[in-house]
Each structure stands twice: as structure tokens, then as C-alpha cells.
VOPAGU-2260 file (C-alpha; in pm, 1 decimal, decimal comma):
REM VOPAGU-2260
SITE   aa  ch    i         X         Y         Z
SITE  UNK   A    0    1390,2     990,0   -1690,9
SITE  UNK   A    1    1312,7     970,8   -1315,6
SITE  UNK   A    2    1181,5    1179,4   -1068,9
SITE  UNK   A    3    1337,5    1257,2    -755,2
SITE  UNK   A    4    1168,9    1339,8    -433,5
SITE  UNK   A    5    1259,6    1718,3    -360,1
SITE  UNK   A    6    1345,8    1775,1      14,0
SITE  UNK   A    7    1062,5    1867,5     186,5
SITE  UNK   A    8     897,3    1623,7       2,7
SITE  UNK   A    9    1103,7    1346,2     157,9
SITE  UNK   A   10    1108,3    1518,4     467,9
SITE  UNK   A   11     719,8    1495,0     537,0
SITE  UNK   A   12     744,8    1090,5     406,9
SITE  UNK   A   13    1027,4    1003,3     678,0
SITE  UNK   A   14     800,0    1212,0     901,6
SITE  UNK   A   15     493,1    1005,4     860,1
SITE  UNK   A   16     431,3     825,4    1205,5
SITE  UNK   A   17     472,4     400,7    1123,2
SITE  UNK   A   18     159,2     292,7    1311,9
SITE  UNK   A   19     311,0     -54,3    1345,7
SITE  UNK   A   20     610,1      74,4    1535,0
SITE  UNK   A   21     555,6      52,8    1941,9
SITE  UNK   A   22     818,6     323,0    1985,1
SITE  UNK   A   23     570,7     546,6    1790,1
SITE  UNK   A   24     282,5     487,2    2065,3
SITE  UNK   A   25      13,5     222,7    2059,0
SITE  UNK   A   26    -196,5     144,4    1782,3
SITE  UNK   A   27    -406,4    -146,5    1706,3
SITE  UNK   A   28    -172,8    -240,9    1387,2
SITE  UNK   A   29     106,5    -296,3    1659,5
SITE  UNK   A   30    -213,5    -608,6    1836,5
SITE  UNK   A   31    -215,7    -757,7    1448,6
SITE  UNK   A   32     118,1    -820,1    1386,0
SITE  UNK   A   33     200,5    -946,0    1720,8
SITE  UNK   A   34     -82,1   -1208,4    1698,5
SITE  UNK   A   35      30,2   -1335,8    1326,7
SITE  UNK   A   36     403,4   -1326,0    1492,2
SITE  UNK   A   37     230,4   -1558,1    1774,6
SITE  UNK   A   38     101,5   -1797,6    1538,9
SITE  UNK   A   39     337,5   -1858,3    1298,5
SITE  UNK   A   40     545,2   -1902,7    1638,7
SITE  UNK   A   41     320,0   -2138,1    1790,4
SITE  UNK   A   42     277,0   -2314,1    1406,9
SITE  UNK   A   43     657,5   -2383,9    1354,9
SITE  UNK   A   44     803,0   -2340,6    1725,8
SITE  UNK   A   45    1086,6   -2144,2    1632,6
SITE  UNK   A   46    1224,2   -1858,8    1745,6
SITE  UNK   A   47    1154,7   -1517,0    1564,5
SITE  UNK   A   48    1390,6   -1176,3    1485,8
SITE  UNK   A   49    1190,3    -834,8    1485,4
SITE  UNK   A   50    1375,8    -605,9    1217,7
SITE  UNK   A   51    1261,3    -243,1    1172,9
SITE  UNK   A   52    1476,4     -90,2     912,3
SITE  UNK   A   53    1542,3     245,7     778,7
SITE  UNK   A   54    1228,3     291,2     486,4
SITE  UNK   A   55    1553,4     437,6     282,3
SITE  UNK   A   56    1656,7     147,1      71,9
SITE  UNK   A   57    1940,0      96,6    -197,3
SITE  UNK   A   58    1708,2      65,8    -554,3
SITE  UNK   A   59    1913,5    -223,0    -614,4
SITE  UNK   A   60    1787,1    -431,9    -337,8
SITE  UNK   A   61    1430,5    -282,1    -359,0
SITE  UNK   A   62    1429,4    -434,3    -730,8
SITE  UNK   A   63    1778,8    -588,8    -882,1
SITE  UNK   A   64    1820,9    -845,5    -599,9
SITE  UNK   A   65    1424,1    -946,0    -602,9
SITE  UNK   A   66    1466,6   -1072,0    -938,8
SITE  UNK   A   67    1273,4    -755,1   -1067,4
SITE  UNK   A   68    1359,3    -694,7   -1452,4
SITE  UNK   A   69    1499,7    -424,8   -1562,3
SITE  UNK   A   70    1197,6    -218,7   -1774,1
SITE  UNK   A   71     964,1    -355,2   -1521,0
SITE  UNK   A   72     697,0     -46,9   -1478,1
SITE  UNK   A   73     685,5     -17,1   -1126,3
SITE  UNK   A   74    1052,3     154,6   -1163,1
SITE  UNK   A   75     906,1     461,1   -1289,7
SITE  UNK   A   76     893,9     724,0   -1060,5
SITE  UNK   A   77     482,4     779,6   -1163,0
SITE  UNK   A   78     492,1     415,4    -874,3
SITE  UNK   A   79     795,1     417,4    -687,5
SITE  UNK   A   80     971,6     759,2    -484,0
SITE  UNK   A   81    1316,8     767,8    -575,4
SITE  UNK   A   82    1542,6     968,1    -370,5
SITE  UNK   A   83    1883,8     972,4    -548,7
SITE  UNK   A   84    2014,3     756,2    -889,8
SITE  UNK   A   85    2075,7     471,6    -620,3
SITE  UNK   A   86    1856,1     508,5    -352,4
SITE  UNK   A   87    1478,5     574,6    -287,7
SITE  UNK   A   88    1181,8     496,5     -27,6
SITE  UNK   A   89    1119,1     119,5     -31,4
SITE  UNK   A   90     790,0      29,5    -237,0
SITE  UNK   A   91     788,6    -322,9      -1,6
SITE  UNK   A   92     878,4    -409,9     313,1
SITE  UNK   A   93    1108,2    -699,2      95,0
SITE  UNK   A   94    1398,8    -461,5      22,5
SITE  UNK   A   95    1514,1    -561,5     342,9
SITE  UNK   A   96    1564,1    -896,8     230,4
SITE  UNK   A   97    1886,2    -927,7      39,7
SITE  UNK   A   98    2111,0    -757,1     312,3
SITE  UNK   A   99    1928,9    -981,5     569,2
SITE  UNK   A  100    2025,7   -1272,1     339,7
SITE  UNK   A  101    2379,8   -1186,6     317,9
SITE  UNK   A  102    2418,6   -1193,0     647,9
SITE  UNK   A  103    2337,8   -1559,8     672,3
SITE  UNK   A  104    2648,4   -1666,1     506,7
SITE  UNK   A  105    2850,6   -1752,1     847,5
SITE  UNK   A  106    2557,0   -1970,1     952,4
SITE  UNK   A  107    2715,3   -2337,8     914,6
SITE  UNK   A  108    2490,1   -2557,1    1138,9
SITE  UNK   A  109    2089,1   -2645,4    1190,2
SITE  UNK   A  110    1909,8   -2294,6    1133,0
SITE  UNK   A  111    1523,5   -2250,3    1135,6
SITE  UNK   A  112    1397,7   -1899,4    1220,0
SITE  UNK   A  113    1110,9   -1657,4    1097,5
SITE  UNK   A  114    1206,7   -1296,6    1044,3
SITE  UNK   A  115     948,6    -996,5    1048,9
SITE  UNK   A  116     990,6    -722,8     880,7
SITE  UNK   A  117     709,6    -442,2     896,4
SITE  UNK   A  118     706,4    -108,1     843,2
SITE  UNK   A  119     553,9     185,3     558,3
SITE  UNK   A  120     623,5     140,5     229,7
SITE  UNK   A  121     552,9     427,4     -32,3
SITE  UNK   A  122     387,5     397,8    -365,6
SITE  UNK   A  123     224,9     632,3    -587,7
SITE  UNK   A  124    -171,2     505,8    -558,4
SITE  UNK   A  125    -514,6     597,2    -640,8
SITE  UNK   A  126    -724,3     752,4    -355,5
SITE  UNK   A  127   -1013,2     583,6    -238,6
SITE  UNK   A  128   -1141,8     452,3      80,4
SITE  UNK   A  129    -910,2     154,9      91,1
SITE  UNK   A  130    -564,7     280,4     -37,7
SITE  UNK   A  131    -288,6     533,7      55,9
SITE  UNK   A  132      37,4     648,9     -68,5
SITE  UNK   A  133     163,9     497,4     220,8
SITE  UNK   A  134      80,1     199,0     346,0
SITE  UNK   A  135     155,2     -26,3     631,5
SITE  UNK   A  136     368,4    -374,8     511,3
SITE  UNK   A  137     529,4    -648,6     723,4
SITE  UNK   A  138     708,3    -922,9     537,2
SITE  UNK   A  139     759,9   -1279,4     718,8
SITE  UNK   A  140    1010,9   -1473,4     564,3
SITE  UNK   A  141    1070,1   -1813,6     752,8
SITE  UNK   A  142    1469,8   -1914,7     617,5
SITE  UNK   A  143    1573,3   -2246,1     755,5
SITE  UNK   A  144    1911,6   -2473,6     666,7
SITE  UNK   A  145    1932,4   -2842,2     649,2
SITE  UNK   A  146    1571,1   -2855,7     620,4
SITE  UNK   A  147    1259,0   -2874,4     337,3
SITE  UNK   A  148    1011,6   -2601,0     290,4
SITE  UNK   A  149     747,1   -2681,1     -12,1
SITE  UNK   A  150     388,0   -2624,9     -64,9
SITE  UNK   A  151     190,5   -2793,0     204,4
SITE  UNK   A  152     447,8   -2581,8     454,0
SITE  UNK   A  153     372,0   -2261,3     264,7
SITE  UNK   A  154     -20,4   -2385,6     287,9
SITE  UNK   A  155      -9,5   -2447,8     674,3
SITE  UNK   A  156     138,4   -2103,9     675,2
SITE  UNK   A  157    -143,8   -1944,9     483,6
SITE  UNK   A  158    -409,9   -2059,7     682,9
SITE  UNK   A  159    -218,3   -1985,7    1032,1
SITE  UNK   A  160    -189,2   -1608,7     852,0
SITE  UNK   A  161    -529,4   -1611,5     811,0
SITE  UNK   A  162    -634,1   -1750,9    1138,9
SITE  UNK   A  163    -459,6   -1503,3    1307,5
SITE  UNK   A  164    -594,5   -1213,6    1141,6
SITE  UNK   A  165    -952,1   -1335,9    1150,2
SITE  UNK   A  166    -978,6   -1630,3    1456,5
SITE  UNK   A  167   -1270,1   -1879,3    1378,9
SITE  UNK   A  168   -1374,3   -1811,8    1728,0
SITE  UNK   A  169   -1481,9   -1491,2    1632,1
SITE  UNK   A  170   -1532,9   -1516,9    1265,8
SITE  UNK   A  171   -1683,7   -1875,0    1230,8
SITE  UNK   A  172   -1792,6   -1860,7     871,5
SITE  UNK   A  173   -1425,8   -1725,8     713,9
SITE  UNK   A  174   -1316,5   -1876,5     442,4
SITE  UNK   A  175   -1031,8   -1818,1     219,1
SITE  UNK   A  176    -829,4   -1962,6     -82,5
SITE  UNK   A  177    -503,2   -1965,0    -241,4
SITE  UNK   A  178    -476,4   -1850,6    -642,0
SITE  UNK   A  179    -127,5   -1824,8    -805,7
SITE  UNK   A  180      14,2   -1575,4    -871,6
SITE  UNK   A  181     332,8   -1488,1   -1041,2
SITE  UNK   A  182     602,4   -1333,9    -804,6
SITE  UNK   A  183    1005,8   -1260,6    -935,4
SITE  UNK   A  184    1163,1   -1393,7    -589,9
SITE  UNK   A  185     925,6   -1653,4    -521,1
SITE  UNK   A  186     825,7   -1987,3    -657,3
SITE  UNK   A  187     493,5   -2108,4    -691,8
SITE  UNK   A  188     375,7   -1761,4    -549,2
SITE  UNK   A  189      23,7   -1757,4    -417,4
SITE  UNK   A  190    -235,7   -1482,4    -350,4
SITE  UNK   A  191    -406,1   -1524,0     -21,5
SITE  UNK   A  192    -775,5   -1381,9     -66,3
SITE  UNK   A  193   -1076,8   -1384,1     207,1
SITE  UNK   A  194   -1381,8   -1360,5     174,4
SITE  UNK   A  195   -1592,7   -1050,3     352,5
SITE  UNK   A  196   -1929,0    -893,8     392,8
SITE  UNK   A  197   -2021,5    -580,7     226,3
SITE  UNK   A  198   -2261,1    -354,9     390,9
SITE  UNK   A  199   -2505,6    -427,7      81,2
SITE  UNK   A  200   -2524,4    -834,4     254,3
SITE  UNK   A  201   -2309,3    -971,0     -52,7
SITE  UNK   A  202   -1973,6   -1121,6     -23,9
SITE  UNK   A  203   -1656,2   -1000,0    -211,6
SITE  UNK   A  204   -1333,2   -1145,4    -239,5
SITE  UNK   A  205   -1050,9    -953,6    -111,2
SITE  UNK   A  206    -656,4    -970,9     -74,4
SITE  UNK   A  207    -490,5   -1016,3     233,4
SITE  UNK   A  208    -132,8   -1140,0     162,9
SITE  UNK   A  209     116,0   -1258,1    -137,1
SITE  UNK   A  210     348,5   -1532,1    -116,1
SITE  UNK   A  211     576,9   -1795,8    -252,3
SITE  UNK   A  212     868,6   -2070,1    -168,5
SITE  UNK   A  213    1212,6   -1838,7    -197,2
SITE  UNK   A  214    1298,3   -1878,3    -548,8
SITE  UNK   A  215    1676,8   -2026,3    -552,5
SITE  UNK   A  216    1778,7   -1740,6    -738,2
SITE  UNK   A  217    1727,6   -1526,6    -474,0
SITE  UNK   A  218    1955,0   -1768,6    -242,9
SITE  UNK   A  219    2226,3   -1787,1    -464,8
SITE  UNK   A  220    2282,9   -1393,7    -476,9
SITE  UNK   A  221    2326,0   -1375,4    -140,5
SITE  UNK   A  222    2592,8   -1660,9    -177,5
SITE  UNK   A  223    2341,4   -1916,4     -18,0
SITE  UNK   A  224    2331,2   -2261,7    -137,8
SITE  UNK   A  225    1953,6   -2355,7    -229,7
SITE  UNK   A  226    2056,9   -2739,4    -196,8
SITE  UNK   A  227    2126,4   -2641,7     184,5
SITE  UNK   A  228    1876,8   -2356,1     249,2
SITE  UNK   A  229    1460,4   -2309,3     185,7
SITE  UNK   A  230    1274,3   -2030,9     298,5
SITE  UNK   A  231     855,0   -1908,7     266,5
SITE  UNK   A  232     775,5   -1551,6     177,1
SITE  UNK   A  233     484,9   -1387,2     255,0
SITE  UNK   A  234     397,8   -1033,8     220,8
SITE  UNK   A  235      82,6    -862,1     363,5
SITE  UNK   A  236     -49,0    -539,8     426,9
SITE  UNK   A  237    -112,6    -470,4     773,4
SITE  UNK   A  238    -375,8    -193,1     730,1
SITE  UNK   A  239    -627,4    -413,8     576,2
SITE  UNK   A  240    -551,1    -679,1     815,9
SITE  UNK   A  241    -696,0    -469,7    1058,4
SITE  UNK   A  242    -974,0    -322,9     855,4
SITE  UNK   A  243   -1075,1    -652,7     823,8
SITE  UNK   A  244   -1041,1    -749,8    1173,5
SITE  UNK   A  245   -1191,3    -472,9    1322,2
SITE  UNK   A  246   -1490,0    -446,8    1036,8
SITE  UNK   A  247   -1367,0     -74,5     880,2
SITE  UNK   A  248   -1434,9      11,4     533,9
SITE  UNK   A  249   -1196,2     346,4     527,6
SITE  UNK   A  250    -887,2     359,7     580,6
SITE  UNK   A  251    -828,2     731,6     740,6
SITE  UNK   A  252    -957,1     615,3    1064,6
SITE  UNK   A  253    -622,5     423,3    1123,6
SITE  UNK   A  254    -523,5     758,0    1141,1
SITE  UNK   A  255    -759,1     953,6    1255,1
SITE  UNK   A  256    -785,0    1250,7    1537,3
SITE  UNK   A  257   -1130,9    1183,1    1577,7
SITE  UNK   A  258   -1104,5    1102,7    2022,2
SITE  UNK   A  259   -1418,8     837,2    1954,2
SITE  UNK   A  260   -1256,7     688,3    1671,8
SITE  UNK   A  261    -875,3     721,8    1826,6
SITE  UNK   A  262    -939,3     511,7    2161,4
SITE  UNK   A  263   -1071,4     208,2    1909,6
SITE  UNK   A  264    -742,7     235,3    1751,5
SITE  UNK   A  265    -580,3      49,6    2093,9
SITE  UNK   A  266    -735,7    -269,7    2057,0
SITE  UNK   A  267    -932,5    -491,6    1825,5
SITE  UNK   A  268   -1245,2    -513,0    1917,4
SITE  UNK   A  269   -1537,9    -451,7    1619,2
SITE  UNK   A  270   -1552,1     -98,6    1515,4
SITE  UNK   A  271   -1823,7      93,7    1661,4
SITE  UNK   A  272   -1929,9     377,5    1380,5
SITE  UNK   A  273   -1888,5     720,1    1489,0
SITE  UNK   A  274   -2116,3     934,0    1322,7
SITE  UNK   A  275   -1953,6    1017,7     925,3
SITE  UNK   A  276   -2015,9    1364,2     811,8
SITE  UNK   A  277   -2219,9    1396,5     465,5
SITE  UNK   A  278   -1975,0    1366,2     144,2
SITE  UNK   A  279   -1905,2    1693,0     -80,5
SITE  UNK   A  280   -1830,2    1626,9    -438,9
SITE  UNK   A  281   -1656,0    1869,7    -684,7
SITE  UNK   A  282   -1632,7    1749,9   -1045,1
SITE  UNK   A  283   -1348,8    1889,2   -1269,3
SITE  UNK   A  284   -1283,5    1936,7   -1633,0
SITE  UNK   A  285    -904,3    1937,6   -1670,8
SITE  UNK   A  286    -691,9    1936,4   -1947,5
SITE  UNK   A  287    -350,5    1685,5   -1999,5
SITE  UNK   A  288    -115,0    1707,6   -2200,9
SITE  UNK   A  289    -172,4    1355,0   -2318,9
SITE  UNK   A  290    -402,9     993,1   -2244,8
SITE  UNK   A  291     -71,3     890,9   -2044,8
SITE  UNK   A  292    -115,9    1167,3   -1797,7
SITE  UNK   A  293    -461,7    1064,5   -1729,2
SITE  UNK   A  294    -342,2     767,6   -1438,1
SITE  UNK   A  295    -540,2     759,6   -1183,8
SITE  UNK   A  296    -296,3     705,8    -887,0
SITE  UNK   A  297     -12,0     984,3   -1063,8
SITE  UNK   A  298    -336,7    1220,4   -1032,3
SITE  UNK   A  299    -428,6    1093,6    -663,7
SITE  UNK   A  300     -70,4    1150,9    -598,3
SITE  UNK   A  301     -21,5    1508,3    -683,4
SITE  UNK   A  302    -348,8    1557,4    -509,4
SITE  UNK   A  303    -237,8    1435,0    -233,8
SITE  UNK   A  304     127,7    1631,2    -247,5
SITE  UNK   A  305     -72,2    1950,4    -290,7
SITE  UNK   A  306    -337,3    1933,6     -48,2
SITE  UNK   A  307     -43,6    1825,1     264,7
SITE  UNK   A  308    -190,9    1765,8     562,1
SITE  UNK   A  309    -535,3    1861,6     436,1
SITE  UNK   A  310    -521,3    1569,4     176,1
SITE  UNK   A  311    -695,9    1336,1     505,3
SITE  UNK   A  312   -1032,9    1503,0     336,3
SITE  UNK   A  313    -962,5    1319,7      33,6
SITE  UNK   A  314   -1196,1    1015,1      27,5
SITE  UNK   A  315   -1185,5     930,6    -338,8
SITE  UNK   A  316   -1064,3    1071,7    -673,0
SITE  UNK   A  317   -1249,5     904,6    -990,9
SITE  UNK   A  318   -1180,8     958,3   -1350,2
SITE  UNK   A  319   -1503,5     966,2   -1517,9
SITE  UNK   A  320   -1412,3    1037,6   -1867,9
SITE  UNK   A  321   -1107,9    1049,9   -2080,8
SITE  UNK   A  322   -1177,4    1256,5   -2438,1
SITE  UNK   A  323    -912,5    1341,7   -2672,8
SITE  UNK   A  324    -931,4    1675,2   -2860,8
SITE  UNK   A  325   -1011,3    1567,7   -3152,5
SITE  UNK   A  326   -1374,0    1375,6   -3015,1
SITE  UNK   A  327   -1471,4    1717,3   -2852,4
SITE  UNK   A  328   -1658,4    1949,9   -3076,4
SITE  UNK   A  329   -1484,0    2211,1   -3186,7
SITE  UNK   A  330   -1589,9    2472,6   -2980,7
SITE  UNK   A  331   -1529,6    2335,2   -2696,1
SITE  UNK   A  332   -1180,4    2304,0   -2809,1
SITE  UNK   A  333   -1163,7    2656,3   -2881,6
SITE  UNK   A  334   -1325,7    2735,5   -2575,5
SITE  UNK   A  335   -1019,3    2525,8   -2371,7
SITE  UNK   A  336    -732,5    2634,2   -2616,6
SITE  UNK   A  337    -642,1    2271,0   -2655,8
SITE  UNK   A  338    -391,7    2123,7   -2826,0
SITE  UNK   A  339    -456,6    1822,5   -3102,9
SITE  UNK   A  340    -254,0    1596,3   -2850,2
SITE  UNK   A  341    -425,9    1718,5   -2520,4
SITE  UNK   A  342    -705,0    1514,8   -2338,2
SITE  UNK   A  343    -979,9    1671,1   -2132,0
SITE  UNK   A  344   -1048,3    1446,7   -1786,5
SITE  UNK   A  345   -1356,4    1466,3   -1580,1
SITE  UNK   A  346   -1228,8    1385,5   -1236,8
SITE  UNK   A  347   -1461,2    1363,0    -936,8
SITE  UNK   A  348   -1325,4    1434,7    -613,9
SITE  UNK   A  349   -1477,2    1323,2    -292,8
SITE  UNK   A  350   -1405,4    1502,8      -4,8
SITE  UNK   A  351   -1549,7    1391,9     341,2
SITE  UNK   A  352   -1320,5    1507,3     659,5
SITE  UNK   A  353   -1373,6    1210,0     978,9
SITE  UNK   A  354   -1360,7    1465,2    1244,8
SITE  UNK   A  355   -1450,8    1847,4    1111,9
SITE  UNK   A  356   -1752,7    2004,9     933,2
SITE  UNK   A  357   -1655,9    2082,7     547,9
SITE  UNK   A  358   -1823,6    2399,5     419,5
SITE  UNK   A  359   -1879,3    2463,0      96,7
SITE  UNK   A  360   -1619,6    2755,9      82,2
SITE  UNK   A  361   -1372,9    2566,7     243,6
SITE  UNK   A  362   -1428,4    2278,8     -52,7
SITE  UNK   A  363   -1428,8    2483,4    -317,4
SITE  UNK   A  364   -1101,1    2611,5    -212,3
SITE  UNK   A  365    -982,7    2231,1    -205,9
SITE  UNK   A  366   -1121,8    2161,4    -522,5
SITE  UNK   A  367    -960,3    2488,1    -658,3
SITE  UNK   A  368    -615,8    2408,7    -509,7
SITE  UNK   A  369    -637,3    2040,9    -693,0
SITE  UNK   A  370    -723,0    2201,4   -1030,8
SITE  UNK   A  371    -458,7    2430,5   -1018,9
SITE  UNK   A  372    -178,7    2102,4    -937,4
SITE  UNK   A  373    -330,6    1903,1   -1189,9
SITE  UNK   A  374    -520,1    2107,8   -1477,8
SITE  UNK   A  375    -238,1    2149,4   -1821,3
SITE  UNK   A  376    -387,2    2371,0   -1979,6
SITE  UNK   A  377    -431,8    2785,6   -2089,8
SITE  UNK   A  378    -802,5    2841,3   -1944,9
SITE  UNK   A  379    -883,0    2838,7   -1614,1
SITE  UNK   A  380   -1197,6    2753,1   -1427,9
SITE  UNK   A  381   -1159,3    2809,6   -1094,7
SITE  UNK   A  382   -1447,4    2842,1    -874,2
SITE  UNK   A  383   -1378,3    2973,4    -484,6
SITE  UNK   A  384   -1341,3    3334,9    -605,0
């Protein structure tokens, strides 16, 4: 059965400010996407269309028309934010796809264009210093008629992708690769990785972008003829573009009040560290109803529901340890008033604000307003007073 997004909880989604949007105000995000726009551009010399759609999306082209299958698990409302039986807040920036599809039905002659489609998308996700519930997407889907596009076009557009993001001129020793990966409106889908410095002096691979040829079946249902049209898809996430760009390991300070940290949100020069509070950690020994309810990004998300606009303190929130009744001993059970099928989680939260001193009052009451939103069961432990 789904969930659907009360009112006020859809209100403060559509009233999250999209960084990438210029009508928003300036942000660094906006510098990104311009200069992959530039190089696909300057790659394929055509001409490109800007869409920024409403983040309100029919479920049927957020999942039907992408080839998704019908039991596939991101459905469930623990992942995806439905609003209404038919409608809900777009988990990609590719549920704009289909209708922009259908609209290419009238086109009879030569066509070659790329089409750019960013915006925030809005998933249910663990929190840690590299995710949000609502991220930052653009999707660039080149569509051309009368015209080839295979693998060595979709490689040439990989590498101009990741060019873009990270210029040799300024990162000589970049390197990157291509590993498939399965994708339901793609063929031969890839997953564009680079490869990064951690603070620690090793290397880590991380992703930067999905993508694929535009499988035929996706053509066909917007009426298209894949013997007359090709397209590439490729899907990135514009927030760790520019994490990677400008050398940030958390993600808040896209967002942050912070005045030093703000005015380095205008360009992309390397981030300059402003000086990070300590971290407070509050550990917590809930009880769920079952294993199932122990998810790490369902938990993140109700975290992040009940704290509001305080959740920006959240840096991370770990599950430890999952133990069903029956492995506690017995008094402990007693002590909780569990039931056989109820789990106790220990969940660490990590709370570290970017721009305000944390006392230890003020996170205990944090930690306390999290237990309450998340904690099942008949005994409380509640620690602010």
C-alpha cells in the first residue's frame, strides 16, 4: 500500500530552492551545468533546448514509460514520494523524457539536438555527508533522426562529460572508466566512475554519471521509429559534480548560510575550508516493529521529516546493530516490553551544524525529538529532561 505525501509535507519539497535554476539566484551548480552544456555543444556542434519542468510528474512516465517493471522496489513509497494514485515528485530528472519524446512525432526531416533537463529529484536516502533526500539531477539526452548513435558516440560523450566537470588543465592526473551497467531505457548502459583523492592520500572510485544508447523500446512508445531515430542518455548528479570540482567532501555546504562558505558557492574555484565545528554524537537504542523497518534511508528520512529545517545538523545516521528479540537476554526484553517480532537498533546520529555552535542541551533535544519519530516501542528513554 503506498504512502502519500501529506500537504505540508509536499509543500516544504516544492519549496526547496533548485540550486541549478538561475531564476533562483546564482549558485555554482548553475557554472557546472553550463560548462558540460558547452562541451557536449562544442563536441557535437548542435544546437541545445534548456527544459526546466514542473518536479510533479505523472508515475507513469516517472516509471511505466522508462521501461521500469512493475514490482520494481523503487515504487514503494519507503524510495519514491508519491503524491496522488497517479502522480508523485519525480525520483529522476528522466520523467521528463516520454512527453519530450512525444512531441517529436511532427519532426519529418534531418534532426540532431541535445536536450537538458536538470532540476531536484526526491528520494528517500540515507544521511551522510554525501547524500540528501533531495538531490540535484540534469539529464542530457542527445535525440537525432536520419543519423547513427552507438558506442564510440556514447564514449566520446563520456569523456567530454568528464572533461567538463574536471578539465585536465586543472586536474592533470584524472582518470576515469566506463563499467556496465544495466539500465531499463537504455542499451548497453554504462556507469561513468572517476577516480578522487581522499584526505587519508588514497584514491577511491566514485560515480559521476549513468548512461546508455536509447533503448528502441523507449522510441517506439512515443510512436518514434528506432530505424529512423537514435538518441544517448546520460544521467548525472549535479551536486557531486561540483563536490568534485570544487574539492568538498559534505554536501550541506551547497546549501549552506555560512557568509565564508556562501560567497564560494558563486564560482568554482577549490574550496577553501572554513573552520568545521567539533561533531556531537548521540547513540540510540530503539525498538521496530520488525528487521524490515530497520532501512537505513526510511530511518534517515523520518529523521529528516521530523527535525524540518533543523535536519541541516544532521551529518550522518548509522545503524550499528540490528538484534531481534529473541538474541537479547531476557531481561532486557522485559526491560523494553518487546514483542517476539520486534528488533532493537542502535543508531548513531551525528550531528555537526556548518555555521552555529551545538550545545549539548540543544543536542539532546535533537536526539530526543529523533527517538520519539522513530523509536516503536512501550518504554521510553528520553534524555533532555
Amino acid at each position: 500500500m503506498k504512502k502519500y505525501l501529506t500537504p505540508a509535507e509536499l509543500h516544504s519539497a516544492l519549496d526547496l530552492r533548485d540550486l541549478s535554476d538561475p531564476a533562483a539566484g546564482p549558485h555554482a551548480l548553475q557554472l557546472v551545468l553550463d560548462d558540460v552544456t558547452a562541451g557536449l555543444e562544442r563536441l557535437w556542434n548542435v544546437g541545445t533546448s534548456m527544459h526546466r519542468l514542473s518536479p510533479l510528474v505523472a508515475t507513469a512516465d516517472n516509471y511505466d514509460r522508462l521501461g521500469y517493471s512493475p514490482d520494481d522496489v523503487t515504487r514503494d513509497s519507503r524510495y519514491s514520494r508519491h503524491v496522488s494514485p497517479t502522480v508523485m515528485l519525480r525520483s529522476h530528472t528522466s520523467a521528463g523524457m516520454p512527453a519530450l519524446l512525444d512531441s517529436l512525432r511532427g519532426e519529418l526531416g534531418h534532426y540532431d539536438r541535445l536536450h537538458v533537463l536538470p532540476g531536484l529529484v526526491y528520494r528517500r536516502d540515507s544521511i551522510d555527508r554525501t547524500h540528501v533526500g533531495a538531490p540535484h539531477q540534469v539529464d542530457l539526452w542527445r535525440l537525432k533522426a536520419r543519423g547513427l548513435l552507438g558506442p564510440a558516440e556514447l564514449h566520446r560523450m563520456m569523456a567530454a562529460v568528464v572533461e567538463a566537470v574536471l578539465p585536465a588543465a586543472l586536474y592533470p592526473d584524472v582518470q576515469w572508466r566506463a563499467t556496465p551497467s544495466a539500465h531499463s531505457y537504455t542499451d548497453g548502459g554504462q556507469q561513468l566512475d572517476v577516480l578522487v583523492a581522499l584526505p587519508d592520500g588514497g584514491r577511491e572510485w566514485l560515480e559521476l554519471a549513468e548512461c546508455g544508447i536509447v533503448g528502441s523500446h523507449i522510441l517506439r512508445g512515443s510512436g518514434l521509429n528506432p530505424g529512423r531515430w537514435a538518441g544517448l542518455a546520460l544521467g548525472m548528479g549535479l551536486d557531486r559534480a561540483l563536490m568534485l570540482r570544487k574539492g568538498m567532501a559534505d554536501i550541506r555546504l551547497l546549501r549552506s548560510e555560512n557568509p565564508a562558505v556562501r560567497t564560494q558557492m558563486l564560482d568554482l574555484d577549490p574550496y577553501r575550508p572554513v573552520s568545521v565545528l567539533p561533531e556531537v554524537r548521540r547513540d540510540l537504542s530503539l525498538v521496530l516493529g520488525s528487521a524490515d523497518d530497520a532501512d537505513v534511508e526510511l530511518l534517515g528520512d523520518l529523521a529528516r521529516t521530523t527535525l524540518g529545517p533543523e535536519s541541516d545538523v544532521l551529518a550522518a545516521l548509522e545503524i550499528l546493530a540490528v538484534t531481534a528479540a529473541e538474541a537479547l537476554p531476557a531481561a532486557a526484553v522485559a526491560r523494553l516490553r518487546m514483542a517476539p517480532e520486534q528488533v532493537n537498533v542502535l543508531l548513531r546520529l551525528v550531528l555537526q551544524p556548518l555555521d552555529r555552535t551545538l550545545t549539548d542541551d540543544a543536542a539532546n533535544r535533537l536526539r530526543d525529538r529523533v527517538y520519539l519519530a522513530l523509536h516503536q516501542g512501550k518504554v521510553l528513554e528520553l534524555i533532555a529532561g
